[in-house]
C-alpha positions in Angstrom: 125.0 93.0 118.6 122.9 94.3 116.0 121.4 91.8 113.3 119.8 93.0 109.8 117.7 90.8 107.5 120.2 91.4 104.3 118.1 91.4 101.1 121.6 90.3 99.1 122.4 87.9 101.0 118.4 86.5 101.9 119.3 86.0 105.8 119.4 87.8 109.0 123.3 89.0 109.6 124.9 90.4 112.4 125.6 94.3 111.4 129.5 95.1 110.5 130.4 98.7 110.2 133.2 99.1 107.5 134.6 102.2 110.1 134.2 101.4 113.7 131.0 103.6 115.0 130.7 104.7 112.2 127.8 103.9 109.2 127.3 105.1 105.4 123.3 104.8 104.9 121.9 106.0 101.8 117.8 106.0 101.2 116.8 106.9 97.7 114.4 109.8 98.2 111.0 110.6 96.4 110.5 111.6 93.0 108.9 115.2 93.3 106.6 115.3 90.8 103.6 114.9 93.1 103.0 114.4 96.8 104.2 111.3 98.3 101.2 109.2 99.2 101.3 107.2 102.9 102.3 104.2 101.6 105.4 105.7 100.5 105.8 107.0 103.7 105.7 104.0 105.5 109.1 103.4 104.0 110.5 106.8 105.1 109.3 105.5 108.8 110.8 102.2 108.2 114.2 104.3 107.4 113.7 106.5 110.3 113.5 103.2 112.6 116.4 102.1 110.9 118.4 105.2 111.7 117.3 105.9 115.3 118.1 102.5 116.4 121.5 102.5 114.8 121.9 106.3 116.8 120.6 104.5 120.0 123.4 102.1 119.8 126.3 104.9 119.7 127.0 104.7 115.9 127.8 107.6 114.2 125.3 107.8 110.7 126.4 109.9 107.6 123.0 110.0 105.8 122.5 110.4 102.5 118.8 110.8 100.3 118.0 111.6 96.7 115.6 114.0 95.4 114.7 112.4 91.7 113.9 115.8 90.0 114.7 114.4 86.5 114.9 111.3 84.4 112.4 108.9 86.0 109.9 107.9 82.9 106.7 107.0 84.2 107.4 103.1 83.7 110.7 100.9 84.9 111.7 100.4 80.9 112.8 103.7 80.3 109.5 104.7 78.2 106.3 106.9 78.8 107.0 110.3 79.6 109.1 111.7 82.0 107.0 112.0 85.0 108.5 115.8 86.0 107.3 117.2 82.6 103.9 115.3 83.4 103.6 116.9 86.3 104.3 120.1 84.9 101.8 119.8 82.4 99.0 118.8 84.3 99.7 121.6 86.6 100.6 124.1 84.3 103.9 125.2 85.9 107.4 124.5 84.7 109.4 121.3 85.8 111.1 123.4 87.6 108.8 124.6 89.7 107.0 121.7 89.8 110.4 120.2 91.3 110.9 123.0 94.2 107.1 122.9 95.0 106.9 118.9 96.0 110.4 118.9 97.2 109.5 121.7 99.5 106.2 118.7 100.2 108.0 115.7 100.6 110.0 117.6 103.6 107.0 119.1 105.7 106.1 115.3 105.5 108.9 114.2 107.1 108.8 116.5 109.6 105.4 116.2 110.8 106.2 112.0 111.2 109.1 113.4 113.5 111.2 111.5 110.6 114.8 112.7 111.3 116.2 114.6 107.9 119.5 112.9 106.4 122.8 114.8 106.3 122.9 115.2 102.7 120.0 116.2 100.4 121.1 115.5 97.1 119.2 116.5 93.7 119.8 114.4 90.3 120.0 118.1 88.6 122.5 119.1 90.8 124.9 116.2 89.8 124.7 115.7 85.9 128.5 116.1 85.7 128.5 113.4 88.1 126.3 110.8 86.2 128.2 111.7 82.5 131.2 110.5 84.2 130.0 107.3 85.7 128.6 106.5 82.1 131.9 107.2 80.5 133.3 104.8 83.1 131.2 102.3 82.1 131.7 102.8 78.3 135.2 102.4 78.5 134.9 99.1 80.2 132.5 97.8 77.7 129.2 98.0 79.8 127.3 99.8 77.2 125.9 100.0 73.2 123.9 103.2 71.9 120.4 103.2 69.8 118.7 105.9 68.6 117.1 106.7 71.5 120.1 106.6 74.1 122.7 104.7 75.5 122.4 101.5 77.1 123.7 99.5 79.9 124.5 95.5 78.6 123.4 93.6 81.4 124.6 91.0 79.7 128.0 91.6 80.8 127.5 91.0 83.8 128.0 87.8 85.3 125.9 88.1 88.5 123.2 90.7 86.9 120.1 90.3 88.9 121.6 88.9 91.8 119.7 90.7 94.1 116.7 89.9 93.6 117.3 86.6 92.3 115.8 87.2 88.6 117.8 84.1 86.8 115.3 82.2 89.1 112.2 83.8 88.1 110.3 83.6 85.4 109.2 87.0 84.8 112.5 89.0 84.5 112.7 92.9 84.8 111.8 94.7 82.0 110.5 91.2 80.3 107.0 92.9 80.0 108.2 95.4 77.8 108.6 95.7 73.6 112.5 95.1 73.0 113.2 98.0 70.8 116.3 98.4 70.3 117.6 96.7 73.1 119.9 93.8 72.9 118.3 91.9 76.2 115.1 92.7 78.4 117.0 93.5 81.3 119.0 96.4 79.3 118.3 99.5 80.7 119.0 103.4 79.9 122.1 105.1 81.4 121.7 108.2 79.2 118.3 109.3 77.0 118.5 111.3 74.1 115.7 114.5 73.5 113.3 113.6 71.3 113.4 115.9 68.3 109.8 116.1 67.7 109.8 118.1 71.0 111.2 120.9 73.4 112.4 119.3 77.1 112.6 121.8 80.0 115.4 119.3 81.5 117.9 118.5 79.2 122.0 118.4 79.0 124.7 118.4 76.4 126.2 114.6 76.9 129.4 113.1 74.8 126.4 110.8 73.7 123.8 114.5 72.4 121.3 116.5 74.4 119.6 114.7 77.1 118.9 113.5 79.9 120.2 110.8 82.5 118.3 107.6 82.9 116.3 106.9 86.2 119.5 104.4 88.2 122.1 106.2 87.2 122.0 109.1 89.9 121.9 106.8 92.9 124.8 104.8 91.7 126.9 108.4 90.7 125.4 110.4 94.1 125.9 107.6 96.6 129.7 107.3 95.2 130.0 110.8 95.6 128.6 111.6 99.7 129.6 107.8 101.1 132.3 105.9 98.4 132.3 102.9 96.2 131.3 100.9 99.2 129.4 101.7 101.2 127.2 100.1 104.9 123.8 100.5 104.3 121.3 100.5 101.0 117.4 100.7 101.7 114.4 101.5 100.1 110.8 100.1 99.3 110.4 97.0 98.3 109.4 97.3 95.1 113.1 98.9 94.3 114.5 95.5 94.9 113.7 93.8 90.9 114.8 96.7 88.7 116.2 100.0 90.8 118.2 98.4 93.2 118.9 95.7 91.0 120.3 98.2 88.1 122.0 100.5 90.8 124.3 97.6 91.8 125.0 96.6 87.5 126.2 100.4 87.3 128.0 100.5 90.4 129.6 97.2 90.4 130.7 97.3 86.7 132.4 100.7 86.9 134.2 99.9 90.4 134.6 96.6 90.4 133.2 96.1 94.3 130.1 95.9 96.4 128.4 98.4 96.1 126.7 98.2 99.8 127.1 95.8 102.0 123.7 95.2 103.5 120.4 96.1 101.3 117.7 96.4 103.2 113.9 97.1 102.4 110.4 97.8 104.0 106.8 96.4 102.6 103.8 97.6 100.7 100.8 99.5 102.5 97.7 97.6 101.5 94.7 99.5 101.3 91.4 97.2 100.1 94.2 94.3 99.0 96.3 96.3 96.9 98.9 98.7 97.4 98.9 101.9 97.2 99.8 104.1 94.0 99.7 107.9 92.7 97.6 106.3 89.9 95.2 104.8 91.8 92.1 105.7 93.4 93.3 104.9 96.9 96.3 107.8 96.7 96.1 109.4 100.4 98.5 111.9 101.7 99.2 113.7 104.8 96.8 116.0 103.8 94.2 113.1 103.4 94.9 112.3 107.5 95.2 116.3 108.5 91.8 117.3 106.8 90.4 113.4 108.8 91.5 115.5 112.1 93.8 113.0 112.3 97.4 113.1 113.4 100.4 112.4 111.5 102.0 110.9 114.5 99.0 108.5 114.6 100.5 107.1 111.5 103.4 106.5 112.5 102.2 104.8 115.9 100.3 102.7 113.5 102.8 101.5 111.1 105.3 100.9 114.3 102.4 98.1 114.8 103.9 95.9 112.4 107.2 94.7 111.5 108.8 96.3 108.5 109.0 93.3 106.4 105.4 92.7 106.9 103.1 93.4 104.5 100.3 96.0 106.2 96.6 96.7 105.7 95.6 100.2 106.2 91.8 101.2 107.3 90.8 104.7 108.8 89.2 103.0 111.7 92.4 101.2 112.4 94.3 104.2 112.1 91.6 106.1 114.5 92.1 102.9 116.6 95.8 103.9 116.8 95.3 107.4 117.5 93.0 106.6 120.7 96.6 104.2 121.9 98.8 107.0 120.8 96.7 109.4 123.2 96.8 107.5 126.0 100.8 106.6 125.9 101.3 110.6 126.1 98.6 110.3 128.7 100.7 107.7 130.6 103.7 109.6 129.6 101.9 112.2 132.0 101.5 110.4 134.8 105.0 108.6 134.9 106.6 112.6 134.8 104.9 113.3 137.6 105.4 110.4 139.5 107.4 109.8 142.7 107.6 105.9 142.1 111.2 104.6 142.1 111.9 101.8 140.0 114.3 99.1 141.3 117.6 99.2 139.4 117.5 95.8 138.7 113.9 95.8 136.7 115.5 98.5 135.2 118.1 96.7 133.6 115.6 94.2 132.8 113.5 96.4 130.7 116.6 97.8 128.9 117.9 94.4 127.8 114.3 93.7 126.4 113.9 96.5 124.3 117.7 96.3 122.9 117.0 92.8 122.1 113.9 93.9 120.2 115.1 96.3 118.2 118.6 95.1 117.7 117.1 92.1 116.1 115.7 93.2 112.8 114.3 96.3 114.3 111.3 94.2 115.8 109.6 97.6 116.9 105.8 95.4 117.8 107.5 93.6 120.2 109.5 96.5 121.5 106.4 98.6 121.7 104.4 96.1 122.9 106.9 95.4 125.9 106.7 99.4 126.7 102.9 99.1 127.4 103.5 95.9 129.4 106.0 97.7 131.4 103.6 101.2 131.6 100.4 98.5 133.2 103.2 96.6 135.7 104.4 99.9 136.7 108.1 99.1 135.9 109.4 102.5 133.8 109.9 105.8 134.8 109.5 108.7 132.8 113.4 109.2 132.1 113.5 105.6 130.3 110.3 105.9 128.2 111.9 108.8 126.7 115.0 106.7 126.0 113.1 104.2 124.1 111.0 107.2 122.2 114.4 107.9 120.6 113.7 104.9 118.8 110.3 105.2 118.6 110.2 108.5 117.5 107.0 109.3 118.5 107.8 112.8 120.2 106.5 112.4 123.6 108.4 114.9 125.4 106.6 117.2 123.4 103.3 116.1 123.4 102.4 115.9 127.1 99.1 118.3 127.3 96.4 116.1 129.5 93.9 114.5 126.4 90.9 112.1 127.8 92.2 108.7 128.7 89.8 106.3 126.7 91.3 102.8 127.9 89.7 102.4 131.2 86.0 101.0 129.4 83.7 103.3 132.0 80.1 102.7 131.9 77.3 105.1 130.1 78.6 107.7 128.0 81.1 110.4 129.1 79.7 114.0 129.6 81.6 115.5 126.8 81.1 112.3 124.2 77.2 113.3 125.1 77.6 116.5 124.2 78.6 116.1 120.6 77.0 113.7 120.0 73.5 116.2 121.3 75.3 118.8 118.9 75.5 115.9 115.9 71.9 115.5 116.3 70.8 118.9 116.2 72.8 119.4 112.8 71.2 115.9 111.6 68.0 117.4 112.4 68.6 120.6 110.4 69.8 118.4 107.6 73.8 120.4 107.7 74.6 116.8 106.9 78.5 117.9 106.6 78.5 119.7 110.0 77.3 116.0 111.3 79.8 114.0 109.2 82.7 116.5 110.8 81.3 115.6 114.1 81.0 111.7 113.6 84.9 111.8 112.5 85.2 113.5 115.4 83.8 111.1 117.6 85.4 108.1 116.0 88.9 110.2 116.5 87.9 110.2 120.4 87.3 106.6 120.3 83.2 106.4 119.4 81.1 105.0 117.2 78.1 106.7 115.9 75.1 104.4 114.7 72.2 106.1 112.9 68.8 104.4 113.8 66.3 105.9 112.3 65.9 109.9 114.3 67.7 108.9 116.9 71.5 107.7 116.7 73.4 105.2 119.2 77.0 106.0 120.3 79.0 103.1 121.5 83.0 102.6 122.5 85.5 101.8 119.8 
């Protein structure tokens, strides 16, 4: 039994497929207009988790992700400017391009967080015909109005808007920060915008409505019909989608079909970095990039965020993450050992094991407890190889591949190790020289191999992470 916290519902349920074995996910994908930063990432591993546990338990998973190439303004009330011709024009380059170049991005991500790729890729630009329809749909059954600027969805129509994330019970509603306009209610929200005339727009279409463009929600609802049906298993996505994305997704969907549109919504938590999450229009915007040029691994990341549940809210630090890449070295280091040992485990501890980790990540995907049961297992000597590459299909952390002998740094031996010594001597040298970036590169290295370098005056004092 597999048991999902449902965001619609706000409880833990157990997981019915509508096809036996069989699961429609969708994930709504990036908007490539820039690189995604780590904290969106985190979601993407959160999805991952979601996926691989789902695979581990025999179902069979038609995946399906968005690429948002047009029609997402650069605020949820359909105003600002459209953040693909922002990104082309600080660039220089044409939406276009600026659409292939981060798509292209967003995927090397992925691949380097082993995060298994969906089934179906599927890009807003590619399904314009798609979305018209949908919004003719709605028209005819009264969902919409038109104002100068485009044409509207009424949420006022609908009964149950908002149900998702609860809005009629919160004071602040979505899109109750914003100036009105035209709109008839606060939570109205653009299905179809029109050109401005003042001004040329590399992504535009001819619409029953005039030239445009198609609001932010409406591909998800139009794509998702498309690749999975009008109802479909599995809806997730950052937490932040829940008050206006999700929320519109399901007033589209809903009002044109007449039926759930998903039957369990689920979503993963912010990244904190100094208290706050993280943004593109923040100082604290860190890619993959950010952890490559750290000589830090991307799987590091990934062993890091499996350290907390996905509901949980998560602080990032670099010496936290260094702190995971030391434990991430030493499972492959332990991953080592168990391939080439002779130890038989009894069938019956076995079992044991097993029916821990299912429990663990059957139950909300409680990965923590899951990974912290694999280390308890690795120190009692009660796995084998062949099962700690069973539970990495959850885990995803690409062991098999990553068995080269690095320096085991959990056993806490006394004085400092020969090779620690020896860059540290070499970090001196270039301190002494004043090369102060050749000594910053080799402090980063020592943190990454589980150091700390203390500068006291002309001498500096290394001691164990």
């Amino acid at each position: 039994m597999i048991k999902f916290y449902n965001t619609l519902t706000k409880k833990i349920e157990e997981f019915k497929p509508i096809k036996k074995n069989k699961v429609g996910l969708y994930t709504c994908g990036p908007t490539v207009y820039n690189y995604a930063h780590i904290g969106n990432l985190r979601t993407y591993v959160f999805e991952d988790i979601l996926k691989r546990v789902l695979k581990y338990n025999g179902y069979k998973i038609k995946h399906v992700m968005n690429i948002t190439d047009v029609g997402h303004l650069t605020d949820d009330a359909d105003a600002g400017v459209d953040k693909m011709e922002k990104g082309a024009l600080r660039e220089g380059k044409t939406a276009w391009d600026i659409a292939l170049f981060y798509t292209g991005a967003f995927e090397s991500d992925l691949k380097v967080l082993n995060i298994l790729p969906p089934d179906i890729w599927c890009k807003a630009t590619d399904h314009i015909k798609e979305q018209i329809k949908l919004i003719k749909k709605l028209e005819r059954k009264g969902f919409t109005y038109q104002t100068s600027d485009g044409v509207y969805f009424d949420t006022s129509k609908l009964s149950d808007y908002g149900k998702l994330a609860n809005l009629k019970n919160q004071k602040l509603k979505a899109g109750a920060r914003v100036e009105m306009g035209e709109k008839k209610n606060p939570t109205d929200f653009a299905l179809w915008k029109f050109s401005p005339k003042d001004k040329t727009r590399q992504m535009e279409w001819k619409s029953p409505w005039g030239l445009g463009f198609p609001g932010w929600h409406i591909e998800c609802s139009a794509m998702s019909e498309k690749y999975l049906g009008k109802t479909f298993d599995i809806h997730s996505g950052g937490i932040d989608h829940i008050p206006v994305h999700h929320t519109n997704e399901i007033a589209q969907s809903e009002g044109a079909n007449g039926k759930p549109l998903a039957n369990y919504w689920m979503h993963g938590e912010f990244l904190l970095v100094n208290n706050g999450k993280m943004a593109k229009s923040d100082d604290n915007f860190l890619t993959i990039q950010t952890l490559k040029d750290k000589n830090i691994s991307p799987l590091a990341y990934r062993y890091f965020l499996l350290q907390a549940h996905y509901k949980k809210q998560l602080d990032f630090s670099f010496e936290a993450l260094e702190a995971a890449e030391v434990g991430l070295n030493n499972l492959y280091n332990k991953a080592r050992q168990l391939k080439n040992s002779t130890t038989v485990i009894p069938t019956e501890v076995e079992g044991s094991l097993k029916n821990k980790f299912d429990t663990f990540i059957n139950g909300d995907l409680n990965i923590p407890n899951a990974l912290a049961l694999v280390w308890e297992a690795i120190k009692k000597k009660e796995i084998d190889f062949k099962t700690l590459l069973k539970f990495d299909e959850v885990l995803g952390l690409d062991i098999k591949n990553n068995l080269k002998e690095k320096k085991d740094l959990s056993a806490g031996e006394a004085g400092t190790p020969e090779e620690i010594q020896k860059i540290a001597d070499e970090r001196e040298k270039a301190r002494q020289n004043k090369d102060w970036e050749k000594s910053d590169k080799l402090r980063d290295k020592l943190k990454k191999l589980g150091y700390k370098v203390e500068d006291t005056g002309n001498s500096q004092k290394i001691t164990k992470i």
